[in-house]
C-alpha positions as CSV (number, residue, x, y, z in Angstrom):
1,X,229.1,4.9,54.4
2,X,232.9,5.0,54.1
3,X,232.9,5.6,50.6
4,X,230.3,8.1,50.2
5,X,231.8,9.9,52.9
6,X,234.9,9.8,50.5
7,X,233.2,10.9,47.5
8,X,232.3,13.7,49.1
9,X,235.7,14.7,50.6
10,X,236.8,14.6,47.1
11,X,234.5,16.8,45.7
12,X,234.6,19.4,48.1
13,X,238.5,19.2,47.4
14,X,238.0,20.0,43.6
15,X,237.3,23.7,44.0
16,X,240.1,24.0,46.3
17,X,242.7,22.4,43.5
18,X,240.8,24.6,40.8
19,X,241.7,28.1,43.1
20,X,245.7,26.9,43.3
21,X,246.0,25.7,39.4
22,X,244.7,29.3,38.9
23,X,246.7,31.6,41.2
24,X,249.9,29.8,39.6
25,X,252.1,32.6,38.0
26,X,255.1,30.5,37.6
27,X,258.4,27.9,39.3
28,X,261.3,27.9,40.1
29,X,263.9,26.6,37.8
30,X,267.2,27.6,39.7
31,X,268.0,28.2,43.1
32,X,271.6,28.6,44.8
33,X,272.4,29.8,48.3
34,X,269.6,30.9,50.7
35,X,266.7,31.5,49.1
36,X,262.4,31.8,50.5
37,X,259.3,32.2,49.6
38,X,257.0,34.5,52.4
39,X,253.5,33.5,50.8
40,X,250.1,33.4,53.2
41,X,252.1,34.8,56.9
42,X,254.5,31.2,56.1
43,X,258.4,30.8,54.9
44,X,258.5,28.2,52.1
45,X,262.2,27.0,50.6
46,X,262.8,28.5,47.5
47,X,263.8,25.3,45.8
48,X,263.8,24.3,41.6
49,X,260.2,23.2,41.1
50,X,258.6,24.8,43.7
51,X,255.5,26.7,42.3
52,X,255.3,30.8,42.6
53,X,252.4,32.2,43.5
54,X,251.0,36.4,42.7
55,X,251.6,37.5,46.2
56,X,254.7,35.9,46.9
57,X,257.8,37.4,48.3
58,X,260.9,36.1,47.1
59,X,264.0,36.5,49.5
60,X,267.8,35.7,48.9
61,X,270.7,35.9,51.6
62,X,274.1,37.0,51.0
63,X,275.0,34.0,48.9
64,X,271.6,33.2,47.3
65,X,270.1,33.6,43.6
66,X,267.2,32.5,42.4
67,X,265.4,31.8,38.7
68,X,262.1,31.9,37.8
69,X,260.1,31.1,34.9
70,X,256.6,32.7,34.3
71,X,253.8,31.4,32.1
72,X,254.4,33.6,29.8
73,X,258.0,32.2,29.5
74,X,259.1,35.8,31.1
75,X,262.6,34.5,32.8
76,X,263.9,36.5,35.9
77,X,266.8,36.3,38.1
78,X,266.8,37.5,41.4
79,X,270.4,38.1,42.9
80,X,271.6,37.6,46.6
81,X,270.5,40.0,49.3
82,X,267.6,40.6,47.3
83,X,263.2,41.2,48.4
84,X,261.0,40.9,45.5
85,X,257.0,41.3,45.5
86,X,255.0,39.1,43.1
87,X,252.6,42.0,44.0
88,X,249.8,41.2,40.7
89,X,250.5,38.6,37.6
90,X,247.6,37.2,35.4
91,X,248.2,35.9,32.1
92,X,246.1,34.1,29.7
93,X,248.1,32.0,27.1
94,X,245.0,31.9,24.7
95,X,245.1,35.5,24.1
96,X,248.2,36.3,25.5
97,X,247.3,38.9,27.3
98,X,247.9,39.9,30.7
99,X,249.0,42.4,33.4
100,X,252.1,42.3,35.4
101,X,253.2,44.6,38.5
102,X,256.6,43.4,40.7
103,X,258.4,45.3,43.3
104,X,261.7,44.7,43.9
105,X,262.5,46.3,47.4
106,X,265.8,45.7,47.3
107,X,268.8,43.8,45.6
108,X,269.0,42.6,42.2
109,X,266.8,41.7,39.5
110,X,267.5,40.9,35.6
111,X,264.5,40.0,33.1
112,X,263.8,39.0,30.0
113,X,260.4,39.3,29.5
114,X,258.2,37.0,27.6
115,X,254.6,37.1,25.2
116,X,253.2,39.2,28.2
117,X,255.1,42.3,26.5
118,X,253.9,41.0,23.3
119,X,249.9,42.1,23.3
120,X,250.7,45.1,25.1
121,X,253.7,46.8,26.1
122,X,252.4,48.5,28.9
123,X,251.4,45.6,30.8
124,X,254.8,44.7,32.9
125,X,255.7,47.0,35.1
126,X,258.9,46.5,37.9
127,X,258.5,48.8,40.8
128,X,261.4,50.0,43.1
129,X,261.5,52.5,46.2
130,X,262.0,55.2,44.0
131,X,261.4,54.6,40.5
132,X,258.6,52.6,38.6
133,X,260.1,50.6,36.0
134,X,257.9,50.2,32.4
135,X,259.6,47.5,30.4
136,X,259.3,48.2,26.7
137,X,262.0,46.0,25.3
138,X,262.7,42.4,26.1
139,X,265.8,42.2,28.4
140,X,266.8,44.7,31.6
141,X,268.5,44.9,35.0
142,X,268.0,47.2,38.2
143,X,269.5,46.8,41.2
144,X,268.4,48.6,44.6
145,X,270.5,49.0,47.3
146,X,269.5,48.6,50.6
147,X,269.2,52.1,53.0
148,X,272.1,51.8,54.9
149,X,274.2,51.6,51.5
């Protein structure tokens, strides 16, 4: 009885592994300072392997940074006192093809983006309070600066 009860667990787990394997967007491959992740109404440490998720909020304090690398090999660094919203990000490395939307609320953000671009150019797109951000070449910055500066 205990091992069919088990079994069972383990296949109703299955699905559940399937959904995170395809929400991943990317990890984190650097991380100094104070760095989060705000991602399902919890605060996760932004840490070198930690997975990122579309939906994610990535947060930096006054001394924090943080790199990411996405699927499609799109690298981006996030500078301290920076917010940045993972708001959409699908990708599909047979095809390449993909669509992309960030928001970077406020701080610092420097890309160099990867085969997303490649397909179609169109398909990354960095928003800011002000200003929506198209990226037709492969590297750029923006930085936002908070309201009160």
């Amino acid at each position: 009885m205990r091992k069919l009860t088990a079994l069972c667990l383990a296949i109703a787990l299955i699905p559940l592994s399937q959904s995170y394997a395809d929400t991943r967007i990317g990890m984190i491959k650097l991380q100094s300072g104070t760095a989060s992740i705000s991602r399902d109404q919890e605060t996760l440490a932004a840490s070198p392997g930690t997975i990122v998720l579309a939906g994610d909020i990535i947060t930096t304090g006054m001394d924090g940074a943080v790199g990411i690398l996405f699927e499609d090999d799109t690298r981006a660094a996030i500078g301290p006192n920076s917010e940045w919203n993972l708001e959409t990000y699908t990708y599909d490395r047979a095809s390449k093809a993909g669509d992309a939307e960030l928001q970077l609320a406020t701080g610092s953000l420097g890309l160099i983006a990867g085969d997303l671009i490649q397909r179609d150019p169109s398909s990354l797109r960095v928003k800011t309070p002000t200003a929506v951000i198209a990226v037709r070449g492969t590297e750029f910055a923006v930085e936002v600066l908070a309201a009160t500066q």
